[in-house]
N, CA, C and O atoms as a DFTB+ gen file, in Angstrom:
476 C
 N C O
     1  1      40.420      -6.273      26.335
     2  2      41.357      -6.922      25.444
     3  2      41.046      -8.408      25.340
     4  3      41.086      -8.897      24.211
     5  1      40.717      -9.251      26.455
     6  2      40.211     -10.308      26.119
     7  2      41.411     -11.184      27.335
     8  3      42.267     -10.693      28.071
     9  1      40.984     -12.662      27.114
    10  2      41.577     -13.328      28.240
    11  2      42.894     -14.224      27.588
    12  3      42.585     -14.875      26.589
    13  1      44.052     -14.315      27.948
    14  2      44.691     -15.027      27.718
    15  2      44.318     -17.022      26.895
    16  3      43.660     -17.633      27.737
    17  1      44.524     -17.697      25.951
    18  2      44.090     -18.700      26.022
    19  2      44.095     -19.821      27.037
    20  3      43.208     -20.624      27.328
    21  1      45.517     -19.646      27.572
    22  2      45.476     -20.497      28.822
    23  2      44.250     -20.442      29.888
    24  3      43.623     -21.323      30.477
    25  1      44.181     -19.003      29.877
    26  2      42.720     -18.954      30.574
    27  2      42.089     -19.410      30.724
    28  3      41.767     -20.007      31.751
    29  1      41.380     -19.301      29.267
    30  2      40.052     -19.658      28.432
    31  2      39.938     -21.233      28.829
    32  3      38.995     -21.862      29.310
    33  1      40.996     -21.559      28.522
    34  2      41.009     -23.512      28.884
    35  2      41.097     -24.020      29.814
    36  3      41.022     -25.248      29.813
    37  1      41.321     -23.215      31.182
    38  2      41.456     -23.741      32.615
    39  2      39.948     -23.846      32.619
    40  3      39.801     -24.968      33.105
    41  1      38.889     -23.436      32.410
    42  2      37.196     -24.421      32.434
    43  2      37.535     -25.640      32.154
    44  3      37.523     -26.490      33.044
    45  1      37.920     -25.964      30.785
    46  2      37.797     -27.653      30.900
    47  2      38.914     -28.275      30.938
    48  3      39.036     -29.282      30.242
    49  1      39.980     -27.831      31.748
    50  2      40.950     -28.806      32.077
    51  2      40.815     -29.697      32.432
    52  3      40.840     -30.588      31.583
    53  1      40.673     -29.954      33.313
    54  2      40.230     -31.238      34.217
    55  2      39.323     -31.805      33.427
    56  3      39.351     -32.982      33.787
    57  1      38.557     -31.712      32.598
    58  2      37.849     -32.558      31.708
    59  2      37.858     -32.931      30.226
    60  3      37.026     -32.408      29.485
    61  1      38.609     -33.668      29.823
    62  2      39.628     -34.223      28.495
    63  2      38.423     -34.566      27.437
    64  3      38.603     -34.430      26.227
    65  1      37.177     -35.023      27.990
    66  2      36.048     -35.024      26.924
    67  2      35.296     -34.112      26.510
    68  3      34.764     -34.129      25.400
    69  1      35.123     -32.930      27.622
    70  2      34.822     -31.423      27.458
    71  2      36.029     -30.897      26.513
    72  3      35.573     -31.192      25.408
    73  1      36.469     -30.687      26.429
    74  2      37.956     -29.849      26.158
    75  2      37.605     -30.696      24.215
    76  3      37.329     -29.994      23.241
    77  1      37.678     -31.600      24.185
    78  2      38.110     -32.154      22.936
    79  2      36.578     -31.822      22.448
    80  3      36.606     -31.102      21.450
    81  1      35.550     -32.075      22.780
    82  2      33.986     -31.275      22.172
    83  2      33.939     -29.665      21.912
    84  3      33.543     -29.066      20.911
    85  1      34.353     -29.267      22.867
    86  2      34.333     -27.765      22.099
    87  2      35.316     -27.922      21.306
    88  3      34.952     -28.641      20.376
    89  1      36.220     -27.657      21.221
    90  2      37.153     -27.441      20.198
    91  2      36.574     -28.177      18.616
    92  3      36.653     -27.535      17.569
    93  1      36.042     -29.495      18.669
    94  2      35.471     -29.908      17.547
    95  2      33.907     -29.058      17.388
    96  3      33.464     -28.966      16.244
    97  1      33.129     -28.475      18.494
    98  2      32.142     -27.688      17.788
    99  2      32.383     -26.511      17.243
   100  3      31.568     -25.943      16.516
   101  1      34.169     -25.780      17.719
   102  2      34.020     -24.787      17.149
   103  2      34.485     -24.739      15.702
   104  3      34.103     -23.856      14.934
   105  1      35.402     -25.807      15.317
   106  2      35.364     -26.170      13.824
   107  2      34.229     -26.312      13.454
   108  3      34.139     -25.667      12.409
   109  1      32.964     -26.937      13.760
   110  2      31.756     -26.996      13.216
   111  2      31.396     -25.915      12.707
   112  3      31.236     -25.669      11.512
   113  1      31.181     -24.859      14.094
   114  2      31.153     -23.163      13.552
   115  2      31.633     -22.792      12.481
   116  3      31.014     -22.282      11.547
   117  1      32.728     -23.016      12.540
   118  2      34.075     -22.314      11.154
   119  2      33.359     -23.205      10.080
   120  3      32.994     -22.560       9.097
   121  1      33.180     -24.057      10.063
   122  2      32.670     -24.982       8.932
   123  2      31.398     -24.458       8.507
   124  3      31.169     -23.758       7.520
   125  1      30.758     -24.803       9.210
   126  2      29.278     -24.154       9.130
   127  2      29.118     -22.444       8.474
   128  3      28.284     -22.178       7.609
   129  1      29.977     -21.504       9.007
   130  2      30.425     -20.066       8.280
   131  2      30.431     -20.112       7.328
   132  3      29.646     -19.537       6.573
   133  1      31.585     -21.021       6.953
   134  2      32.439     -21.130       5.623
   135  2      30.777     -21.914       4.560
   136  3      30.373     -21.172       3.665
   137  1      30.561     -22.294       4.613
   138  2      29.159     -22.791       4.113
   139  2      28.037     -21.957       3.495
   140  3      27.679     -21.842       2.323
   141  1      27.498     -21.298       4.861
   142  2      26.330     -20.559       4.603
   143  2      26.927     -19.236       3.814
   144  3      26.161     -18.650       3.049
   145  1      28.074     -18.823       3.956
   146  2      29.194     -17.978       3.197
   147  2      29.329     -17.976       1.875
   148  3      29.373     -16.997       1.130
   149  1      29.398     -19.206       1.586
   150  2      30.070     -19.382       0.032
   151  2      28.080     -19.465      -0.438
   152  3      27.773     -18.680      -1.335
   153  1      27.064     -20.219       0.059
   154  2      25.764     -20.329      -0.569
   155  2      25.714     -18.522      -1.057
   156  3      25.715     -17.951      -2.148
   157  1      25.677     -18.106       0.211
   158  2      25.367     -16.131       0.165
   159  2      26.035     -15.488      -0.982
   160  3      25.526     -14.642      -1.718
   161  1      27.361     -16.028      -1.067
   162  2      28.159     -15.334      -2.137
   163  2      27.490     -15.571      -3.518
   164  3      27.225     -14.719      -4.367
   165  1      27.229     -17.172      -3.569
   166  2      27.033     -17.901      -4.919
   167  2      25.582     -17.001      -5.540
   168  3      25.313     -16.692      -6.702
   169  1      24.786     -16.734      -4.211
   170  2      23.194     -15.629      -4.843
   171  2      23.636     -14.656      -4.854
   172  3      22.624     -14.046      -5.197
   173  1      24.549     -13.729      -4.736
   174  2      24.960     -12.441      -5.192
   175  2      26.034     -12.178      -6.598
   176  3      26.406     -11.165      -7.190
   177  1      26.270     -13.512      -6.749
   178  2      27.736     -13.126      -7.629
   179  2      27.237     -13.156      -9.028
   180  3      26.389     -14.020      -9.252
   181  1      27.591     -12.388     -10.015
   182  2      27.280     -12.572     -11.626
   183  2      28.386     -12.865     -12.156
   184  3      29.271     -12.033     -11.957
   185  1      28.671     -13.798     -12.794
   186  2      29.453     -14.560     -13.303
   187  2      29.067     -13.708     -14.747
   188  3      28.659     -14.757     -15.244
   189  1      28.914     -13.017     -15.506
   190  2      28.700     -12.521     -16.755
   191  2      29.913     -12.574     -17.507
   192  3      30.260     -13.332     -18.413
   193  1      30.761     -11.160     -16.680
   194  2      31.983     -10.525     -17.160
   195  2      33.094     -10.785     -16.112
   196  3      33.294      -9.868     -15.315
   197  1      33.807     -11.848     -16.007
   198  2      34.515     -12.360     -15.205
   199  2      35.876     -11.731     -15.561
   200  3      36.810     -11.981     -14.799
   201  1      36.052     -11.103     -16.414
   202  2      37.469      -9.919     -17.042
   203  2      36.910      -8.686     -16.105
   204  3      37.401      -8.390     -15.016
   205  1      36.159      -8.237     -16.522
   206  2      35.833      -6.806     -16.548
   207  2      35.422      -6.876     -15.053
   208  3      36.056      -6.144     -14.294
   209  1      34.499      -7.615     -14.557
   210  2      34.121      -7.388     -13.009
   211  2      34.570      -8.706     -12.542
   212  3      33.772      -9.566     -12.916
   213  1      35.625      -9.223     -11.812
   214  2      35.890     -10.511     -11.645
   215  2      35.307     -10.152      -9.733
   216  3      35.034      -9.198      -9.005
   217  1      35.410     -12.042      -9.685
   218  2      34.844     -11.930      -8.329
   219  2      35.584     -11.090      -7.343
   220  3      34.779     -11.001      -6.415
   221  1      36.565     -10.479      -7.035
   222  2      37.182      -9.743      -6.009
   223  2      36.642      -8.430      -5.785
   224  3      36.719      -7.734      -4.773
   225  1      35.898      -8.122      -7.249
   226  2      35.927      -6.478      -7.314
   227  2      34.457      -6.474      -6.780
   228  3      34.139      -5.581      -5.994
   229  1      33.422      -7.537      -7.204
   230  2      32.233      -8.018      -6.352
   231  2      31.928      -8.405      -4.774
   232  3      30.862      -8.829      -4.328
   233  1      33.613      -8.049      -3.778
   234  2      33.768      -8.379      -2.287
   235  2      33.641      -9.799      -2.138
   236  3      33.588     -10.263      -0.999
   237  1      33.585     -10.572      -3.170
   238  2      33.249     -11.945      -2.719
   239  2      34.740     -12.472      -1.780
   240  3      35.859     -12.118      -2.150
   241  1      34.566     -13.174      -0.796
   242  2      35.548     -13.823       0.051
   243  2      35.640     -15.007      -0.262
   244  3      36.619     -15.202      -0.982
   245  1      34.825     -16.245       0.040
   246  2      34.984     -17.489       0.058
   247  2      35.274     -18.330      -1.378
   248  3      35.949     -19.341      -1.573
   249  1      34.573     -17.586      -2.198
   250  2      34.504     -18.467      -3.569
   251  2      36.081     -18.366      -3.877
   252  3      36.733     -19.390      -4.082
   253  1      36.701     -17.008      -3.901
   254  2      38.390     -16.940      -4.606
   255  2      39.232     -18.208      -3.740
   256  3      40.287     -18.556      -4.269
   257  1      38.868     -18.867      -2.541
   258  2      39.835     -19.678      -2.363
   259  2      39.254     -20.612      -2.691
   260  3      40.093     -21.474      -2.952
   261  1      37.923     -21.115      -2.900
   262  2      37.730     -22.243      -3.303
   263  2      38.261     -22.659      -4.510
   264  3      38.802     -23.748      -4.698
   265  1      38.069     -21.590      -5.506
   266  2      38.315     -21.266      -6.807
   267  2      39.785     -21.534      -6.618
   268  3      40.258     -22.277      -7.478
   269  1      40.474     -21.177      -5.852
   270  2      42.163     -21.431      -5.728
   271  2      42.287     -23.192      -5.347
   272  3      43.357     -23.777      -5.517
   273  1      41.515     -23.639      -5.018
   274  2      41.178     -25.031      -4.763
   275  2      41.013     -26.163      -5.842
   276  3      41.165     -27.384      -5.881
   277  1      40.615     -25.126      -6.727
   278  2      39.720     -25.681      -8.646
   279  2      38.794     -26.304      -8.266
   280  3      38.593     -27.506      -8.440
   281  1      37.970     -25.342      -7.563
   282  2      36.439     -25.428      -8.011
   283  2      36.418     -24.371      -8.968
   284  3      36.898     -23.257      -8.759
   285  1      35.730     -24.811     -10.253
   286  2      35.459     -23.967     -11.227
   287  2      34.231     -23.831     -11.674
   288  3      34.366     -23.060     -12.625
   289  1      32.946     -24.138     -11.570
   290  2      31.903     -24.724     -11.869
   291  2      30.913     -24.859     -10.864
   292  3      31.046     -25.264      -9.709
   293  1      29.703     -24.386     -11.577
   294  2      28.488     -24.300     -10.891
   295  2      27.083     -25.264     -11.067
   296  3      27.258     -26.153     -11.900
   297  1      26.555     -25.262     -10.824
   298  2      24.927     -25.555     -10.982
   299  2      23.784     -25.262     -11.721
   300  3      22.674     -25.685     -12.045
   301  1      24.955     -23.889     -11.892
   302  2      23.819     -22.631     -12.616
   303  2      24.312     -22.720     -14.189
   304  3      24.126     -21.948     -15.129
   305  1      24.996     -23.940     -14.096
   306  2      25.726     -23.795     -16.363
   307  2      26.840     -23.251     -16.276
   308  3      27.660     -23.287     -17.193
   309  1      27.091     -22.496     -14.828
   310  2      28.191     -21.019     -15.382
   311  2      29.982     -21.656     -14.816
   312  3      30.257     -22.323     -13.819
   313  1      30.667     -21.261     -15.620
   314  2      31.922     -21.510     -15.194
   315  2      32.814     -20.066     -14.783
   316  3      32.576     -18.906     -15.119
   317  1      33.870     -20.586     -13.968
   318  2      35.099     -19.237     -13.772
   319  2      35.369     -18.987     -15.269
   320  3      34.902     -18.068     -15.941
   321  1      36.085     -19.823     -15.616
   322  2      36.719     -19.289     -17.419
   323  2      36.033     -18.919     -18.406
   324  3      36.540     -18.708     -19.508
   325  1      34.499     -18.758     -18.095
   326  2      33.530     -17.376     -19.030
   327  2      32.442     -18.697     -19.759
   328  3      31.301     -18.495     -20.173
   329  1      33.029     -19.775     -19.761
   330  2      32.283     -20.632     -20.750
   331  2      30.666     -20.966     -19.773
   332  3      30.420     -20.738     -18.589
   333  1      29.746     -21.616     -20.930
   334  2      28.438     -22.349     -20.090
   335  2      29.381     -23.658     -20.724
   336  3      30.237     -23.807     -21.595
   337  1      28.335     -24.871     -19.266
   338  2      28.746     -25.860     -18.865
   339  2      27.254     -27.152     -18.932
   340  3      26.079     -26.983     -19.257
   341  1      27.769     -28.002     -18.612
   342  2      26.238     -28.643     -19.168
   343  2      26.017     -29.996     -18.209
   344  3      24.879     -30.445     -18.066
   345  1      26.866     -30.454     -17.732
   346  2      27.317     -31.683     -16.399
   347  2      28.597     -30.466     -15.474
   348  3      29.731     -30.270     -15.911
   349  1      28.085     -29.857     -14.282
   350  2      29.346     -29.572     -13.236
   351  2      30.379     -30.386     -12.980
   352  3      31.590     -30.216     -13.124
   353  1      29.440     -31.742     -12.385
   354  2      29.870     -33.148     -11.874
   355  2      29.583     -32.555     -10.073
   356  3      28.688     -31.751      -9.810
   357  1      30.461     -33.100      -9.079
   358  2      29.847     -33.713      -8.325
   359  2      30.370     -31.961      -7.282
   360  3      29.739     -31.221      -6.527
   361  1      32.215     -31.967      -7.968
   362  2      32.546     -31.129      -7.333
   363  2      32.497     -29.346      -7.940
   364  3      33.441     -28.889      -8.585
   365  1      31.240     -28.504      -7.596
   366  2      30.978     -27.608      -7.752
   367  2      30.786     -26.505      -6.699
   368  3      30.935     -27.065      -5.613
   369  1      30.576     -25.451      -6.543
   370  2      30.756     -24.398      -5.758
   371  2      29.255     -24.393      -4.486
   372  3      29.420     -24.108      -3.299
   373  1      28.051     -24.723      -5.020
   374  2      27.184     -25.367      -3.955
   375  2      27.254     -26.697      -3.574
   376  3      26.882     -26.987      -2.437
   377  1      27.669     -27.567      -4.329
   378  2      27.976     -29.084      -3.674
   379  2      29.235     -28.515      -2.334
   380  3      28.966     -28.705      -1.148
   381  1      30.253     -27.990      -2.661
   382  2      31.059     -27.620      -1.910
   383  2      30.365     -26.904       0.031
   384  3      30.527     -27.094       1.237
   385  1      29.389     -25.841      -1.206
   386  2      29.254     -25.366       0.225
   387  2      28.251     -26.097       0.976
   388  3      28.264     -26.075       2.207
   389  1      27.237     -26.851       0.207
   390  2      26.534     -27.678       1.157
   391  2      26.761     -28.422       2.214
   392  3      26.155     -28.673       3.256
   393  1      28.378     -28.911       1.434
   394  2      29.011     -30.514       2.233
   395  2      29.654     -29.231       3.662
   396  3      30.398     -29.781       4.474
   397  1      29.533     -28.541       3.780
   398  2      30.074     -27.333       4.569
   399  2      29.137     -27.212       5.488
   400  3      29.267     -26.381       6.386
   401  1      28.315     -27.825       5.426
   402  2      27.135     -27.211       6.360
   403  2      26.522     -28.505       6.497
   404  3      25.733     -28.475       7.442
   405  1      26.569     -29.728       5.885
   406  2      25.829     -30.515       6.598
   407  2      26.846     -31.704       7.248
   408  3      26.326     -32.708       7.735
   409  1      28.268     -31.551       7.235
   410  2      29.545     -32.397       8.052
   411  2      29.261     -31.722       9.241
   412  3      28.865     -32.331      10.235
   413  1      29.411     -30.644       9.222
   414  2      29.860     -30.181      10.567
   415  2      28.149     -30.505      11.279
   416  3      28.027     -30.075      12.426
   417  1      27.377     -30.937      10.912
   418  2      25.699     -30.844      11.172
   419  2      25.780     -32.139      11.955
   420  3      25.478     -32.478      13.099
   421  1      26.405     -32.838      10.694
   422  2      26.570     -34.715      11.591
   423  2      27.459     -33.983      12.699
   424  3      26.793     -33.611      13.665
   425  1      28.673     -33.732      12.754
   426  2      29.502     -33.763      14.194
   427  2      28.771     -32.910      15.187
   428  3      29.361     -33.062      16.257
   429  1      27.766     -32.086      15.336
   430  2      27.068     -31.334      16.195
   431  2      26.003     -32.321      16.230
   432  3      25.481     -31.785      17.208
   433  1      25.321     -33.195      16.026
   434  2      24.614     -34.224      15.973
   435  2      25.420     -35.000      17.293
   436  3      25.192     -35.072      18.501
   437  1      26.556     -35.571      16.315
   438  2      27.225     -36.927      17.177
   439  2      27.496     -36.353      18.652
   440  3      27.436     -37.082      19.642
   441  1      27.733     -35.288      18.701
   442  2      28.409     -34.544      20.343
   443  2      27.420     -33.972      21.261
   444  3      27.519     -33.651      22.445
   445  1      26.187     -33.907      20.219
   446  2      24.821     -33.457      21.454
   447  2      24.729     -34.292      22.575
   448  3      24.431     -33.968      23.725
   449  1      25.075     -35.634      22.039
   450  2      24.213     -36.508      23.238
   451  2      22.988     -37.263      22.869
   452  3      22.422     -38.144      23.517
   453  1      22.630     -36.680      21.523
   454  2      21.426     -37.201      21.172
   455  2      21.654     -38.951      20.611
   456  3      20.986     -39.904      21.012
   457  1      22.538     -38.992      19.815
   458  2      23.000     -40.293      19.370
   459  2      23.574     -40.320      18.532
   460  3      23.970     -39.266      18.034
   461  1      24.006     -42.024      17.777
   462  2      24.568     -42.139      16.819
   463  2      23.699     -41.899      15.273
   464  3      22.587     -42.387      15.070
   465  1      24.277     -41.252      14.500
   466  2      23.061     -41.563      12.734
   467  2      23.333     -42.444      12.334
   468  3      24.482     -42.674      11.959
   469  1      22.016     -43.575      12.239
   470  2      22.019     -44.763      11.275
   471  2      21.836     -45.587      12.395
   472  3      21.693     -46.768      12.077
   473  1      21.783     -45.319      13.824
   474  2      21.374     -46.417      14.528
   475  2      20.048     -46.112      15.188
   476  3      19.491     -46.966      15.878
């Protein structure tokens, strides 16, 4: 069944800088998921017939909340509301998932030990 959380956290009790690093790498994780997730979705999904086959019926997960977010718009010309597009702008469905995968990249960076970026 698995261990209670209190459990789980008596390892780094006693250590307040341990304790606060994992917990921020495992958002990294979740971040990092959520990322390589929405890229995977974005190469499988056909945006053609967004009536007739909309993204849910395609299993897609990540894009419908982004999309609940108003991201509408791609890279690829293609929009949610059926139209082509010709400037995305900045906030689009791979800009999205990129910034997903390379934040959490800096904070697994900053917590290695290796150093600060830019110094």
């Amino acid at each position: 069944m698995g261990l209670p959380w209190y459990c789980v956290h008596t390892v780094v009790l006693n250590n307040p800088g341990r304790l606060l690093s994992v917990h921020i790498m495992h958002t990294a994780l979740v971040y990092s998921w959520a990322g390589s997730m929405a890229l995977y979705e974005l190469a499988v999904f056909d945006p053609s017939d967004p009536v007739l086959d909309p993204m849910w019926r395609q299993g897609m997960f990540v894009i419908p909340f982004m999309t609940r977010l108003g991201i509408t718009n791609s890279w690829g010309g293609w929009s949610i509301s059926g139209g082509t597009i010709t400037n995305p702008g900045i906030w689009s469905y791979e800009s999205v998932a990129r910034a997903h995968i390379v934040f959490p990249a800096c904070a697994s960076w900053q917590l290695s030990g290796i150093g600060y970026i830019g110094t």
